[in-house]
Residue, then its C-alpha position, 0 to 999 in steps of 0.5 A: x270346613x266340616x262342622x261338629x254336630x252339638x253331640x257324640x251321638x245324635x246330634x241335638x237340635x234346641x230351640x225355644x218353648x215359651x220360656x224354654x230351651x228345649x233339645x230334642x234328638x233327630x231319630x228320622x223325623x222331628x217330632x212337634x213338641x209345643x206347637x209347630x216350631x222351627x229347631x236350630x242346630x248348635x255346631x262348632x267347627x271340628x278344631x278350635x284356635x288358640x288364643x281361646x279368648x284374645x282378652x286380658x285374663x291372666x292367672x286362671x282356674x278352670x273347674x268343671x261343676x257337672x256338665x258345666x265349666x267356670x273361669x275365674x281370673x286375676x283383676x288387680x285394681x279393677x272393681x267389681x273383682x275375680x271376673x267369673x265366665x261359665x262355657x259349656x264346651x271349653x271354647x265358648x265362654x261368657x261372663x257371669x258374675x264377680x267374685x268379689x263385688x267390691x274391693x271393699x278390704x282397704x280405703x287405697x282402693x277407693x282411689x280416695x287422696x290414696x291409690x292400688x294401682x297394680x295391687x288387689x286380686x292377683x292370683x287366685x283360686x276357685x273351686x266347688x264344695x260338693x258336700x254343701x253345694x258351695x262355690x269357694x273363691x280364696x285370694x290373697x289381696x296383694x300388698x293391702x288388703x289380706x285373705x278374702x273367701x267368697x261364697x256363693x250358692x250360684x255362680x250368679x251370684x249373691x257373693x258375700x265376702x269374709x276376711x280370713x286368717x290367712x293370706x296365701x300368696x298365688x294360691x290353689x285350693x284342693x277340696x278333696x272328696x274323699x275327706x272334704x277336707x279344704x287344703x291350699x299350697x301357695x308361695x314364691x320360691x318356698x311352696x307351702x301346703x295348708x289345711x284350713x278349718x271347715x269353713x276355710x276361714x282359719x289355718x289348721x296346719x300349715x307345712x313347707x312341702x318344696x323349695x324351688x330347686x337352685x338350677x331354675x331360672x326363677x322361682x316357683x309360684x302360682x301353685x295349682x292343687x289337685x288329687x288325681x286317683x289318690x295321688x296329691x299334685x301341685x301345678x307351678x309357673x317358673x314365670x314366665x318360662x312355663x309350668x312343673x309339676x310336683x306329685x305326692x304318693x303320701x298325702x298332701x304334704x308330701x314329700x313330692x316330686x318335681x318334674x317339668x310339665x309345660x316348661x319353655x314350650x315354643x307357641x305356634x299360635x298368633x297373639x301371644x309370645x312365648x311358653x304358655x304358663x300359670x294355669x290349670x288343668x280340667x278334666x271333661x265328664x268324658x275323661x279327657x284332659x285339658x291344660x290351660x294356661x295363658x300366654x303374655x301378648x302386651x300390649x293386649x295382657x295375657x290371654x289364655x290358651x288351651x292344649x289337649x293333655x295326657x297321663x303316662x305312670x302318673x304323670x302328665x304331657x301336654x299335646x304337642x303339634x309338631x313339637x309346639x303348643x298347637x295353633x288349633x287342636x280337635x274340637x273337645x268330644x263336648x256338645x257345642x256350647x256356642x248357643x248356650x252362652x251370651x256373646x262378648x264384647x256386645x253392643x251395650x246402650x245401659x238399659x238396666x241399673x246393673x252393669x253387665x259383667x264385662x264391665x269394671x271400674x278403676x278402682x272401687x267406684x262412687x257409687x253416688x256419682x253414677x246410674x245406669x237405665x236410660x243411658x250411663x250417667x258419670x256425674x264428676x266424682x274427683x276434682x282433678x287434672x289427673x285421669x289417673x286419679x280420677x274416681x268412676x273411671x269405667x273400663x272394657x277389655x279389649x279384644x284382639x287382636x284389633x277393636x273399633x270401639x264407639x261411644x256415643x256420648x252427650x255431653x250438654x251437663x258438662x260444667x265449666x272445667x269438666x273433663x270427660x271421653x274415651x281411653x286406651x288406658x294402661x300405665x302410659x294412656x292416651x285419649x280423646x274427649x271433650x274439655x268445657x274451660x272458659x266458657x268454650x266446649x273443645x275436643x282434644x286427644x291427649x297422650x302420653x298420660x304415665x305411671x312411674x314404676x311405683x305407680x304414681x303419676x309422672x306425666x299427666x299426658x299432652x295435648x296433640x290436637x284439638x278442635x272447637x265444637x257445638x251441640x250436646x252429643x258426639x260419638x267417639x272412636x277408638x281403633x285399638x290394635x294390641x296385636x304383638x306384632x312390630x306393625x301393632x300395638x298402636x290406638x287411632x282416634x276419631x270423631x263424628x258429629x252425626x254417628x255416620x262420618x268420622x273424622x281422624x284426630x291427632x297421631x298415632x299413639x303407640x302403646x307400651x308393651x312392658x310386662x310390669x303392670x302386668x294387665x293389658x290396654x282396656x278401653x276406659x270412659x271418663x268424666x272428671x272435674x278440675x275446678x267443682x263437681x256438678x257435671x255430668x254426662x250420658x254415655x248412650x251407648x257402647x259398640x265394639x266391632x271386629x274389623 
């Protein structure tokens, strides 16, 4: 396959000078610029392949701030919140911080005697404010927890959260320049637009603009807002059949227009079902359209995908190959971003006293019952025999379409009674890990651990196998297939006493693949208590390998 050089023109050449990267273009002979060193170039393959990330990040909204691209993403329960990711090139992208950093807005989300399980961050909105250099993050906390704004000067961060006056379900904010007026549409069924006060905090006025019309299958919601040469559109899923549009020639509250944009599109990409939907469009500093959207593949989640798009007398069609949406496309006209990001899904040992990004807990963590430096230390922060109810529960996507993930973990503070390992988690889980009960040390796989429809626990899972063992240290594996396909969705266990052997336990969990909980399987490491806190234990580090 040809590559794509890291530019329209010459192609650029970056490499390192002391502590900076430096891009220089190749006019026949490489000029030496601090000092003799060796210039690496950045390509990408003339086509990219859907899914642009095969990671659980449903919900999306891709802006675009100058030459750069942002991606902000339902989380539900998950704390840290509203994961942020920052590409360079539309397909390579990395993560960067959380917009909300605690689900601080309700004690249900402590996981405290109360639970918010599929509650939280659902869809959401980011944009940024020209006139004061400003990154607005907006949600609506769904069922506990009302209107948040996030602010941020960087897209690192600090983020400093405010309750707001109102709480827009599956909302879009539209910023428009030509006012700097702020401006939401949002709803289910009904779509409503809402000018908000300057700081976006409180509703100025507020007007229903659309009713989902009688012969749709479901309603409208997951409303995306945008002003394109002085016409006001509002993007909308039909969930989960695909996404209309509404446009307005008469300002943004209408009347608009309905037509369909995306609707009932067959996908001829691998890892996903059917009729991508509920995203956003972007638009390069090129001038070129993208939509993106996302596409159920449970038992893995929603993953996003990415088509080419165009206009026709104002209005717009997705790129279509061979009438679906395309397996792969060109190659966005972008310099390649693939060394200006950091890769996912990386081997993590815990260095730092800050987690990276891809991580998140279960709920809003103790914060006193964990560091992170030498090692990731999960002292026990529930007394329970439930996994779900237990506290500091942390968790990693999973990435497709298969995942070998290892934790090594040493267990010798475990107390009498501790629970701790390694889970497939979702509303039906299963694990593997180490139980200290009557003075003895065992390792066991337990499965079938559930949630019933209101989320409360049905079954607190069984154990299918178990083993007695010795020492302080054990490495534990998942092999965590979430493709759709009849032979995936299924997690296997392993174990090793050295690092280097791995030795099989229990059967073969195979996952739920129902689209109610809406999130995809995420790898979870754990350490509960069921008679005293006390214990503790040390993950020393965490691989995820693409087999």
């Amino acid at each position: 396959m040809k590559n794509k050089n890291s530019s329209a023109g010459s192609p650029a050449r970056w490499f390192k000078c002391g502590s900076q990267r430096v891009s220089i273009l190749l006019l026949g002979l490489l000029t030496s610029v601090c000092g003799a060193q060796t210039a690496t170039t950045a390509s990408c393959p003339e086509t990219y392949t859907n899914p642009l990330m095969w990671e659980d990040l449903p919900d999306l909204e891709v802006i675009r701030v100058g030459d750069v691209y942002y991606y902000t993403a339902s989380s539900f329960h998950h704390s840290p919140g509203a994961p942020l990711l920052r590409s360079y090139d539309l397909v390579h992208w990395e993560y960067v911080s959380h917009s909300v950093p605690a689900l601080n807005m309700d004690a249900s989300y402590d996981l405290n005697r109360d639970r918010s399980y599929v509650n939280g961050i659902w869809a959401s909105t980011m944009q940024y404010r020209e006139s004061n250099k400003t990154f607005y993050w907006m949600g609506c906390m769904h069922n506990k927890g009302g209107g948040v704004v996030a602010t941020s000067k960087s897209p690192e961060g600090p983020w400093q959260t405010t309750a707001s006056q109102g709480c827009y379900y599956d909302m879009g904010l539209l910023i428009d320049k030509d006012t700097d007026k702020m401006y939401v549409a949002s709803g289910n069924k009904t779509i409503s637009v809402a000018e908000l006060s300057s700081d976006g905090l409180r509703e100025v006025r507020k007007q229903e603009v659309l009713k989902t019309p009688a012969d749709l299958s479901g309603p409208l919601e997951g409303s995306r807002f945008y002003k394109i040469d002085g016409n006001y559109y509002i993007f909308m899923t039909q969930y989960a059949n695909g996404e209309y549009v509404a446009r307005s020639t008469n300002g943004p509250f209408g009347p608009y227009e309905l037509r369909p944009f995306a609707v009932k599109l067959p996908y001829a990409g691998v890892g996903a079902g059917i009729s991508p939907h509920q995203g956003g469009i972007v638009q390069t500093q090129h001038g070129d359209w993208y939509y993106i959207a996302f596409n159920d593949s449970f038992p893995g989640g929603r993953i996003p995908v990415m088509a080419p798009m165009t206009w026709k007398d104002g209005w717009p069609s997705v790129t279509l190959v061979n009438g679906q949406w395309g397996e792969s496309y060109p190659f966005p006209k972008l310099a390649c971003g693939a060394d200006k990001v950091k890769p996912r899904n990386q081997r993590d040992t815990f260095t730092t006293a800050q987690l990276k990004t891809e991580w998140e807990w279960n709920h809003n963590p103790d914060n006193a019952k964990w560091s992170s430096g030498k090692g990731l230390t999960l002292h026990t922060a529930s007394v329970t025999e439930d996994l779900y109810a237990a506290r500091n529960t942390l968790t990693h996507r999973i990435e497709g379409p298969r995942s070998v993930a290892t934790i090594e973990l040493d267990y010798s503070q475990m107390k009498n009674g501790d629970v701790a390992g390694f889970a497939a988690l979702r509303d039906k889980t299963a694990w593997i890990g180490i139980k200290k009960q009557d003075g003895k040390t065992r390792l066991v796989t337990t499965t079938d651990a559930e949630l019933d429809k209101k989320w409360n626990t049905s079954n607190k899972g069984v154990e299918t196998a178990g083993v007695d063992i010795k020492g302080s240290k054990i490495w534990l594996r998942i092999d965590a297939d979430i493709r759709t396909t009849e032979d995936g969705g299924t997690a296997l266990f392993y174990y090793s006493t050295d690092g280097v052997k791995f030795m099989p336990l229990g059967d073969r969990f195979t996952m739920k693949r129902d689209w109610p909980y809406f999130q995809g399987y995420r790898f979870g490491i754990f350490n509960y208590a069921t008679q005293a806190l006390g214990g503790s234990v040390r993950v020393i580090s965490f691989d995820a390998a693409k087999p």
